[in-house]
N, C-alpha and C positions, 0 to 999 in steps of 0.2 A: 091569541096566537103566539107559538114560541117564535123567537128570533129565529130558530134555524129553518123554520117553515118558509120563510118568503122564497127560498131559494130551493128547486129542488132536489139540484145534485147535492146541496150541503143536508138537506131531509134525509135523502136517501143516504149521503153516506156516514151520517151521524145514527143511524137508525140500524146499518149494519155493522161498527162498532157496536153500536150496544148489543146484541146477539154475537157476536165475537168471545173467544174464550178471553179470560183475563190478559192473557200474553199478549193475544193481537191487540186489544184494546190498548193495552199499555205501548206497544210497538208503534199500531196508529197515533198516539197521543204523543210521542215523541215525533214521529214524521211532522205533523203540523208542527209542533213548537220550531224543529228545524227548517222546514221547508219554508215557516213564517221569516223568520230570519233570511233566509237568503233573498227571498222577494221583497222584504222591505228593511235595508242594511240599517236605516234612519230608527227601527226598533217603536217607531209610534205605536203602534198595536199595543205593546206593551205596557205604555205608558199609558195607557188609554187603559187598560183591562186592570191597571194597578190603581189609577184616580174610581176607576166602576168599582172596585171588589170592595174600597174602604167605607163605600155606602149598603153593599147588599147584606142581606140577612143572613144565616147559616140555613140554605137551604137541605133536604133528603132527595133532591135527583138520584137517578143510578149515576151519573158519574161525578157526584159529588164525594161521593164514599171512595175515591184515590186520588190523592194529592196529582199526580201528572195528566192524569186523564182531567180534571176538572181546572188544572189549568193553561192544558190545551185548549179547550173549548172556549174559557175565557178569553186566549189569547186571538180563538178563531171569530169568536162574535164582533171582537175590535178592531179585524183585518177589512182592508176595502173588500167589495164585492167582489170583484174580480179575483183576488188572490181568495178568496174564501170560495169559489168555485172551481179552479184550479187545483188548489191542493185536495180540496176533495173529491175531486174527477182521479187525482195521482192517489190519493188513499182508496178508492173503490179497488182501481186498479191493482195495486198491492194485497189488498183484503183477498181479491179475486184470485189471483196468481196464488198467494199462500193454502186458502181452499179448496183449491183445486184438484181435485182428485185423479 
C-alpha cells in the first residue's frame, strides 16, 4: 500500500494531479509546499522529508521525473494527517475551479 492510500482525499487528490497537465501539477506542487508552510511555521515536515530522502533510492514514480512535484509529495507524506488532508481537499478544489469548463 502507498502512503497516500490510507488517506482518501490525499488518494484522490494525488491521483488528480497526476492526470493534470504538467502546469497544474507543477502549480499543485507548489500550493502544498506553500500551504505546508503556513500550517506548520515550526517546518518539521521538512526536516522529516529531508532526514527520509537521504535514505530512499532513486525511484521512476511519475512524479519523481520533476524536481517540485516530487518534493511536494515528499514534503506532503511528512505533514501530520490532518494538514495532509486539508491541503488536499484545498488542492482538489483548485484543480476543480482551474478545469472547469
Amino acid at each position: 500500500m502507498r502512503w497516500y492510500d490510507v488517506e482518501p482525499d490525499v488518494c484522490i487528490a494525488i491521483s488528480m494531479i497526476e492526470l493534470a497537465s504538467i502546469t497544474l501539477q507543477i502549480d499543485s506542487a507548489k500550493y502544498i509546499i506553500k500551504r505546508g508552510k503556513e500550517l506548520d511555521p515550526t517546518l518539521n515536515f521538512i526536516k522529516e522529508a529531508a532526514a527520509e530522502t537521504s535514505s530512499i533510492k532513486k525511484y521512476q514514480r511519475w512524479y519523481d521525473k520533476n524536481e517540485t512535484i516530487s518534493t511536494a509529495f515528499r514534503y506532503l507524506k511528512c505533514m501530520t494527517k490532518d494538514n495532509q488532508i486539508q491541503i488536499s481537499k484545498e488542492v482538489l478544489l483548485n484543480l476543480r475551479e482551474k478545469t472547469a469548463v
